[in-house]
N, C-alpha and C positions, 0 to 999 in steps of 0.2 A: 667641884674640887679645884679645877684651874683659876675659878676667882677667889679663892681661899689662899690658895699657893700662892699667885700672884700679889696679894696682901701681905704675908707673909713675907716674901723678899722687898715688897717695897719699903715696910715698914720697921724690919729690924736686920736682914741682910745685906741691902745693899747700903744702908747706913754704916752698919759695923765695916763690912770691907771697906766705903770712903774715909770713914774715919783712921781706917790704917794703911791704907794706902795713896790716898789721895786730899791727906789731912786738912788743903785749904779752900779744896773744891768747896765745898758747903758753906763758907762765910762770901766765897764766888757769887755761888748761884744765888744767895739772899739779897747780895750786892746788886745782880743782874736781873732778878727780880725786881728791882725796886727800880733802878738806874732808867729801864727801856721804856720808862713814863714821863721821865724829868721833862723839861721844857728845855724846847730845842739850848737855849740860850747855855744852861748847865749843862747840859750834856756834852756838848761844844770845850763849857769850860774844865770839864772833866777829864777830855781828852787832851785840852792843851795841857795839864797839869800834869799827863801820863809821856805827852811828848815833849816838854820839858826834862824829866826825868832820864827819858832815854836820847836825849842828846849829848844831853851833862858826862851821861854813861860811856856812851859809845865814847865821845872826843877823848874822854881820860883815857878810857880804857882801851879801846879798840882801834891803833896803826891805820887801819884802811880807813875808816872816818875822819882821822884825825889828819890825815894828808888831804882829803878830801874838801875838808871844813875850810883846813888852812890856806887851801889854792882859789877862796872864793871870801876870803875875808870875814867865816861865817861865825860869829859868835855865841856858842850852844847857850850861855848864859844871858841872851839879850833877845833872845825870843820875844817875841811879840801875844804871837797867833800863829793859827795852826798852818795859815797858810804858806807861811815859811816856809815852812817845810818843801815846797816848788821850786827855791833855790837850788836845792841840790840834784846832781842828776842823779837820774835812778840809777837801780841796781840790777845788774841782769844775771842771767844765770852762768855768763862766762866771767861777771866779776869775780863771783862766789870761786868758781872753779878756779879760778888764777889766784885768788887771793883769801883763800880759806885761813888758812892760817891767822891771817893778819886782819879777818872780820872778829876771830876769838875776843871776849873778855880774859886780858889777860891775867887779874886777879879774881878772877869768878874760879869756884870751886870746881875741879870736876869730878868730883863724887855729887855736884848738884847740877848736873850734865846726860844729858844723854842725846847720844848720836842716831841721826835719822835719817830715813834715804829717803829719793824719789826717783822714778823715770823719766814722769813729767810728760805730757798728751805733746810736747812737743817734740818727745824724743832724745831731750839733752839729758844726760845721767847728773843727778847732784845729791851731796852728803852736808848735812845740816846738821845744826845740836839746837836742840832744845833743851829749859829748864825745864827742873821737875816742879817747880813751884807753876810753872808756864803749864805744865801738863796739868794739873788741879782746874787752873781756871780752861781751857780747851775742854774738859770735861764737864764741867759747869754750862761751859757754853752748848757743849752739846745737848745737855740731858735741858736744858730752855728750850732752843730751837726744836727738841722732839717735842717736846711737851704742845708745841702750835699744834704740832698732827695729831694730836689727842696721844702721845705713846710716853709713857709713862716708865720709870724704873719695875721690875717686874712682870712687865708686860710682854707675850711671848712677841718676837718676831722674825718674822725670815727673811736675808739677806742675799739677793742676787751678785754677786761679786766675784771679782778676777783676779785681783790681785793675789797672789800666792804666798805675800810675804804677811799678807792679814789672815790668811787661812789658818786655825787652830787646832780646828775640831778632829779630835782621835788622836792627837800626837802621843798625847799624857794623860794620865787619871786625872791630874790635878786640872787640864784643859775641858776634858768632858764633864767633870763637877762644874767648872765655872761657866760654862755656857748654860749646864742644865739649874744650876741652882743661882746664879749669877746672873749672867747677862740675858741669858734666855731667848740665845739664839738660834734660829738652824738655817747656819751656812750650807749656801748653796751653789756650790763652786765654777763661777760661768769663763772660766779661761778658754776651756776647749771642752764643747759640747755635741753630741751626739743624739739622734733619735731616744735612745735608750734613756739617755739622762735625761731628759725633761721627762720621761715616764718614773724614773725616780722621785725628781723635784714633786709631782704630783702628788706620791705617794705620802713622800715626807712631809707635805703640806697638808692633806687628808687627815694626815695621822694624829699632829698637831694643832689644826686648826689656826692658826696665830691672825689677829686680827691685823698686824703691820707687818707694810712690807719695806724695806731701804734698799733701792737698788740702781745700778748702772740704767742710764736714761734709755738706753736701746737695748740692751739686755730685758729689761722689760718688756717693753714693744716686741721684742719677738718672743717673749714666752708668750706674750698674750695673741699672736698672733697662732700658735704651735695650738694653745685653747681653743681658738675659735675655730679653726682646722680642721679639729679632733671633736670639735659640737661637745665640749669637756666645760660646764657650767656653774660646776659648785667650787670654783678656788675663786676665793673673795676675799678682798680685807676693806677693812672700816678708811684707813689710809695709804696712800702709796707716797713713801718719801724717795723723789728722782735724783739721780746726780748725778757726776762725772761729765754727763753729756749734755750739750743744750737737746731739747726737746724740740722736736719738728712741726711744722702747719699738719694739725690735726690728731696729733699722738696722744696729748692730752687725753681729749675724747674717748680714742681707742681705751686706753688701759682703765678712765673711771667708767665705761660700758662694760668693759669685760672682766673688771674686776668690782666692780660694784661697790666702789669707794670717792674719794676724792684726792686728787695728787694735789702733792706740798713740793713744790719744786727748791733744789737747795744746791748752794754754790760755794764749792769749799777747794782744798787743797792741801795736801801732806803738807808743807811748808808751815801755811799757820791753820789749819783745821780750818770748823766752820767759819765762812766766808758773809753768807747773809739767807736767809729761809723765806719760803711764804710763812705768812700767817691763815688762820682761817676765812680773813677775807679776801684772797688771793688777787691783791692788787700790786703785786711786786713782789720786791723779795727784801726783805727787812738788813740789813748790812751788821753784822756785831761789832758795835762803835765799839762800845766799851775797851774792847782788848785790838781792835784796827782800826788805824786811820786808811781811809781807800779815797783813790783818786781816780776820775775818770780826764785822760788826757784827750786832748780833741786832734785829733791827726788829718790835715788836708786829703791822706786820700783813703780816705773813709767818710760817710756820708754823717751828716748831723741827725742826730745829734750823737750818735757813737764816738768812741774812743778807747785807747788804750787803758787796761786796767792797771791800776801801781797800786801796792800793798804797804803799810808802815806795821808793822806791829809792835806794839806800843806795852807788852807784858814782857817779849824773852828779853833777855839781858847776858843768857850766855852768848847770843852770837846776833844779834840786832839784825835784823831785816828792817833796813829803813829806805823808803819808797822801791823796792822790790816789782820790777815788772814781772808778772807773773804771764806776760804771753796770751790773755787774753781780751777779748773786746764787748764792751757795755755800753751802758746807757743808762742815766739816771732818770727816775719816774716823774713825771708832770706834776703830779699833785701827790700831799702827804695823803698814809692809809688812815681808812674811816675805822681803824682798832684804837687810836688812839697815844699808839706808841711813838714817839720820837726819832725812831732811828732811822737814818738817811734809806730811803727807799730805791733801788736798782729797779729798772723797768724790764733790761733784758741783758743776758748775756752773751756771745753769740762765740764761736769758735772751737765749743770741743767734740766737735761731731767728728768722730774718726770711724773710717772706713772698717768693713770686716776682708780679711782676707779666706779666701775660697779655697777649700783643698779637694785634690780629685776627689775622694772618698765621700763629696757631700758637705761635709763638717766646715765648719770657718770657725776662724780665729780671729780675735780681734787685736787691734791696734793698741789700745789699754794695757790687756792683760799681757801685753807684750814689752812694756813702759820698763818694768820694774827686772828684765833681763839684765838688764847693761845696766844698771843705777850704780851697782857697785865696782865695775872696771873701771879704773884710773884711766887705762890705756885706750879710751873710746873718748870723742868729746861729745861726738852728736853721731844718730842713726836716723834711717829712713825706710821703708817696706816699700816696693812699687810691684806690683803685679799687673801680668798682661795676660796672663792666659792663668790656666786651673793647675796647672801642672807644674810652674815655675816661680820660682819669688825672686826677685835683687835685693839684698840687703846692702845697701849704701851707708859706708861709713867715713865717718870725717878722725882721721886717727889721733887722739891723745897721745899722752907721756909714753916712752917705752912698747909703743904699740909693733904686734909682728905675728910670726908664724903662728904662737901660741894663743895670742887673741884667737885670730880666727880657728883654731882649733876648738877652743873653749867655746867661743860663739855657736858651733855648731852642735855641742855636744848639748850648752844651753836651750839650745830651740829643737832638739830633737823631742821634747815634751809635746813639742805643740806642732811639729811638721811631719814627724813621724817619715817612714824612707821614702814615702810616695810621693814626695814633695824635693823636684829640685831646686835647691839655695844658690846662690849664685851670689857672695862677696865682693862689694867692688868699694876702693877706695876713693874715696873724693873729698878734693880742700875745703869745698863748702858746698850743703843744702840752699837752695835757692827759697826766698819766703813765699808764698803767694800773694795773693791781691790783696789780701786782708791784711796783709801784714804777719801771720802765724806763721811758722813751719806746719806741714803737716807730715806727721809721723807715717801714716799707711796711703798712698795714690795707690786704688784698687781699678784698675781699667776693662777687669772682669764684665762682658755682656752678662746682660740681668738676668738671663734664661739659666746662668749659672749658678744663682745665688736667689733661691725660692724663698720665701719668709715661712721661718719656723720648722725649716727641715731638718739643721741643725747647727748650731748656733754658739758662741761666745763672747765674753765681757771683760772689763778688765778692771780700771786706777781707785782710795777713799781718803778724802780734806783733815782728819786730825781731829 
């Protein structure tokens, strides 16, 4: 019966909802089907054709471009090539914050708008708009890059995830239909985990069976670590799609032994969604040209052939992200993959391993599922967690617009979800976070000895790309 069902939604459900909800996904994905074979040479010219469009755009439209263009002499209509695009400096996440406003298209509709948040693995709160034409092809792009892991629309799968603000399931009748007959997923909510809840996730997984899983890169790693533990042998999937985190020397391993599948590792961001996938040859991670131009900057202190990551996306138009450091560090692949496809292949990613924070009780909390607290305070510009012992935390904060007594009121009333009383907090303000080596913030410095933080005792997860 579950391959019946599953035929069933793929082939007349989940069509009918795209067609009414997401009207131009489906000319997307025919498009993205076809497009990820072209020759290098078109494909190239395809993007410069998309970043012409969005230069024209932004200059006309968009204040904060067009001050930009005009202090470097840069003419949006005398493009060349894509590589132009290196003229300009990027875009950071305190440009956005200063100058939200004046990134707007300012005759773009905004009934064809929508507004979107992140925390961001580096801890800076930021509010974005996306189009809804944008969100069509983001879905397109998604349900491609599944389809490498063999996961198909209609397909059951379980989600290991933190974020809160992606959590659906139970709210509404109309949310529990859409997972059960729709998306066909079962969320499985790793903010703040306990013994008990990985004996739940078991059960829900038993119950189900689902052959894929999409989860937080170490949220995995410790559910599978919490299985082997427990000598607990029948949760398996066919695929395991990792993200949020880079993946550590030998994790891999772990979770396709102990789940008796194969990992599709995948590199995205709320900003613009998926970023680039394995395919089933897993020689990289495929980049999704079509809708981003990605740049690997080469930074003296960082070793080669790594670099800084900048993002153009080359589809929204209500609020242009154009070369967008997104805060993290790559490396482009040696040689193109033997699938055949075109698209600029990433070799590695490196930088979003974030620490778990340890609470007496056992339980941790992670750095992630912590992101999306402050995304919506104006009055926050950037956060930090540093823990020294089990019992205490410092939240370091760099203060925004109008920040004061009520922040930190609200701040705590915020994190009592996940610190509960046995946990003291400790607020301190400071002008700025310091980067590390790498060049990152990092959001959690856990200095917790390891004797405190046993794998798979009890565990959570947290940030998902769009």
């Amino acid at each position: 019966m579950g391959s019946v069902s599953s035929s069933i939604v793929r082939e007349f459900i989940f069509p009918l909802w795209m067609a009414r909800d997401h009207p131009r996904s489906g000319a997307y994905l025919r498009e993205f089907e076809r497009t990820q074979f072209l020759e290098s040479s078109a494909l190239e010219a395809l993007q410069f054709r998309r970043l012409q469009n969005l230069f024209a755009h932004a200059y006309q439209e968009c204040p904060f471009y067009r001050r930009r263009m005009d202090q470097i002499g840069l003419d949006p209509l005398r493009l060349t090539s894509t590589q132009q695009v290196s003229v300009l400096p990027v875009l950071t996440k305190k440009d956005i914050q200063k100058n939200g406003a004046d990134l707007l298209a300012r005759q773009f509709p905004p009934s064809e708008r929508v507004r979107n948040q992140t925390g961001g693995s580096t801890g800076s709160p930021l509010q974005f708009y996306v189009d809804k034409n944008r969100f069509d092809s983001r879905k397109a792009s998604t349900i491609r890059h599944n389809a490498w892991a063999g996961l198909r629309p209609g397909d059951w799968c379980a989600t290991l995830w933190g974020a809160r603000l992606d959590q659906q399931l139970g709210r509404r009748l109309w949310d529990w239909c859409r997972n059960n007959f729709l998306y066909r997923t079962i969320e499985l909510n790793t903010s703040r985990i306990s013994a008990e809840d990985w004996k739940f996730f078991v059960a829900e997984l038993r119950r189900k069976r689902p052959q894929f899983l999409i989860a937080y890169s170490q949220s995995a790693v410790l559910f599978a670590h919490y299985l082997r533990e427990h000598a607990i042998e029948d949760i398996r999937f066919q695929s395991i799609i990792t993200t949020a985190e880079v993946l550590l020397p030998g994790q891999r391993e772990l979770l396709e032994q102990t789940f008796r599948g194969r990992v599709f590792n995948r590199y995205g961001c709320r900003e613009v969604s998926v970023i680039a996938s394995e395919c089933k040859h897993h020689q990289g991670m495929h980049v999704n040209a079509e809708a981003l131009l990605l740049e690997v900057i080469p930074d003296p202190s960082m070793p080669m052939p790594m670099g800084r990551i900048v993002i153009t996306d080359l589809l929204n138009f209500s609020m242009p992200l154009i070369r967008y450091e997104i805060g993290d560090v790559g490396a482009w692949a040696e040689r193109p993959c033997s699938c055949g496809r075109s698209l600029p292949l990433l070799a590695d990613v490196q930088g979003r391993i974030t620490d778990f924070l340890t609470l007496p009780d056992g339980c941790r909390v992670s750095g992630p599922a912590l992101t999306l607290v402050v995304s919506d305070m104006a009055d926050i510009r950037q956060v930090q967690f540093v823990q020294k012992s089990p019992e205490s935390v410092v939240l370091r904060v760099v203060p925004g617009r109008d920040y004061g007594a009520h922040t930190t009121t609200e701040l705590r009333r915020r994190l009592a979800y996940y610190f509960h009383h046995d946990m003291i907090l400790h607020i301190e303000e400071v002008e700025h976070i310091a980067r590390e080596v790498s060049g990152k913030y990092r959001f959690v410095i856990n200095e917790v000895p390891p004797e405190f933080a046993v794998p798979g005792a009890a565990t959570g997860a947290g940030e998902r790309l769009g």
